[in-house]
C-alpha positions in Angstrom: 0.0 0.0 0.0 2.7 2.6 0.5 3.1 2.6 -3.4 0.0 4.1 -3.7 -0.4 7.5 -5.1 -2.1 10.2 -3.2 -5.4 9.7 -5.4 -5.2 6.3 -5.1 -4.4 7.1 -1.2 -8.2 9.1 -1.4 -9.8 6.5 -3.5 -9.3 3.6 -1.2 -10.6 6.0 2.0 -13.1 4.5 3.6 -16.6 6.2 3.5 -16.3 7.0 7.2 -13.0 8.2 6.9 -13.6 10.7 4.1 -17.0 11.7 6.2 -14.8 12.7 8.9 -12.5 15.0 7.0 -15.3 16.2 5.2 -17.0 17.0 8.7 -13.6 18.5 10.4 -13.1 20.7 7.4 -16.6 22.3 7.5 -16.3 23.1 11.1 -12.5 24.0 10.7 -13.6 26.2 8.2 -16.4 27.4 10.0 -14.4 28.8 12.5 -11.3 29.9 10.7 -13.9 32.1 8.9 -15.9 33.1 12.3 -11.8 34.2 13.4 -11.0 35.8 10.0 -14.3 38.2 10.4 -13.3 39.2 14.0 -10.2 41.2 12.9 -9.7 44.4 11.5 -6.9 45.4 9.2 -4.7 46.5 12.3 -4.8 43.1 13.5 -2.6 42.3 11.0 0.4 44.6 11.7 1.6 42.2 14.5 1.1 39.0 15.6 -2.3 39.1 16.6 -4.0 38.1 13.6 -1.8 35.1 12.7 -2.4 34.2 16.7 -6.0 34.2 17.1 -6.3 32.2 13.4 -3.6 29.6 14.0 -4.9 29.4 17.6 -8.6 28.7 16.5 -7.6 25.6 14.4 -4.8 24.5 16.7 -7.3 24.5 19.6 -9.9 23.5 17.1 -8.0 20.5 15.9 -7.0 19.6 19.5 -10.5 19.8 20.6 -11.3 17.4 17.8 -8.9 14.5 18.5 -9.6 14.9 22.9 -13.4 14.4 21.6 -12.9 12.1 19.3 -11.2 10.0 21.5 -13.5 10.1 24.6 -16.3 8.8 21.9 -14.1 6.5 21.0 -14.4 5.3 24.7 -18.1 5.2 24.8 -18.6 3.5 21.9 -15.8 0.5 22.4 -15.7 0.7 26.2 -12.0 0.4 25.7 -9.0 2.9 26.3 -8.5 4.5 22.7 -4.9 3.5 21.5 -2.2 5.5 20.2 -3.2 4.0 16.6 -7.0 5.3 17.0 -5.4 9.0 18.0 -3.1 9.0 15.1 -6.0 7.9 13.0 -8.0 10.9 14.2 -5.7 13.3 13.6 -4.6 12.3 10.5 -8.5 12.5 10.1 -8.6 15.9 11.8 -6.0 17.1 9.3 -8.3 19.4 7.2 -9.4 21.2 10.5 -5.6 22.4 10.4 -5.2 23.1 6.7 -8.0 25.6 6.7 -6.3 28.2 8.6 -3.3 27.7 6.1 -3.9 30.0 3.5 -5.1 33.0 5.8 -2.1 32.6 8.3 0.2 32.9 4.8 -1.6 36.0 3.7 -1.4 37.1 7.5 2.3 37.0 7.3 2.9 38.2 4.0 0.9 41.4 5.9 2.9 41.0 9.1 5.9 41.1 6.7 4.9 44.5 4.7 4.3 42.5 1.5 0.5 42.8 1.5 -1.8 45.2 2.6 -3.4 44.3 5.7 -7.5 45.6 4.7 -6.0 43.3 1.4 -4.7 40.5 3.0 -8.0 40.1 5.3 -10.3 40.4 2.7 -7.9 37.9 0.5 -7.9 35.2 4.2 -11.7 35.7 4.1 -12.3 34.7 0.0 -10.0 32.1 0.4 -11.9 30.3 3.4 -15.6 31.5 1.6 -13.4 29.9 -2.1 -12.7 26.8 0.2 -16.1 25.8 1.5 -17.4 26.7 -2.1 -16.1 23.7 -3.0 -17.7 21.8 -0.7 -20.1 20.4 -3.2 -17.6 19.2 -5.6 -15.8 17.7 -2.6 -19.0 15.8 -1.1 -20.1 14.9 -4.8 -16.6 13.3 -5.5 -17.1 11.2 -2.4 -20.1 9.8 -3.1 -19.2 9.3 -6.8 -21.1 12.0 -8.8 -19.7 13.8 -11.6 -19.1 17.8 -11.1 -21.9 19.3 -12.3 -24.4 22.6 -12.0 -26.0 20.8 -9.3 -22.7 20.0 -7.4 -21.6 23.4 -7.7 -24.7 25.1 -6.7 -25.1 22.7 -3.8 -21.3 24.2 -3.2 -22.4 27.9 -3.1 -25.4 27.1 -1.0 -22.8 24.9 1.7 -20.5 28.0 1.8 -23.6 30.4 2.7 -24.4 28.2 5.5 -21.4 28.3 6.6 -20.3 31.5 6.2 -23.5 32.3 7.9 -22.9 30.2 10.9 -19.6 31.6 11.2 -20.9 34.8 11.3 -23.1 34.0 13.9 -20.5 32.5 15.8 -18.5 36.2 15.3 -21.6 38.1 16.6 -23.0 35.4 19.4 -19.4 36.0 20.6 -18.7 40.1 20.5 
């Protein structure tokens, strides 16, 4: 098995699997965004706005894994093993990547090579650009080929979101 390709690697997930990283990327997302809209340009001109993202999907991601786990424990009635963890964090990955993109633009703000009102409003497409594609994504999985319906049911997923996050943002401040 380790001379399978990446795609071949995503092909032989299991359903449950790909549910999972399908699941921990909408809420990973979901508050990446809900972060993102919290900050002002200004953030950006130290470390603040690179913190409070990376810190939502570190915490996030950790969060994930601790609560994955304790089901674990509920459902097996058995101490989770250091296999099941790494299996849920390799399944929490996406949780992690979704705060990639916006930390980069972040620090090419932090750095003076971006704008930081530019930067913010690049982070936020980026995350609303990621979850667009939620319908493709979901589709794929199930086996459907990318189509108006798949891409509309994208749009629609990322206004959910996007809305969610934003009530996140204003339940919060």
């Amino acid at each position: 098995m380790s001379d399978l390709s990446r795609a071949d690697l995503r092909r032989h997930l299991s359903r449950e699997d790909a549910a999972s990283r399908i699941s921990a990327f909408v809420y990973g997302n979901i508050l990446v965004m809900a972060s993102l809209i919290a900050l002002h340009p200004q953030d950006l001109v130290g470390p603040t706005g690179v913190a409070y993202v990376t810190g939502t999907a570190v915490s996030t991601l950790v969060a994930h894994v601790v609560a994955e786990s304790v089901g674990m424990r509920v459902r097996t009635d058995t101490h989770p093993r250091l296999s099941t963890v790494v299996h849920e964090l390799r399944d929490a990955v996406p949780i992690a990547s979704s705060a990639a993109v916006p930390t980069l633009l972040m620090i090419g703000a932090l750095l003076g090579w971006l704008n930081t009102t530019d930067a913010l409003r690049l982070a936020i497409a980026a995350t609303v650009l990621r979850l667009a594609n939620l319908g493709w994504a979901v589709g794929r999985i199930r086996g459907e080929r990318a189509s108006p319906r798949t891409f509309l049911s994208g749009i629609l997923l990322a206004a959910v979101c996007v809305s969610a996050a934003v009530l996140k943002w204003w339940l919060i401040h």
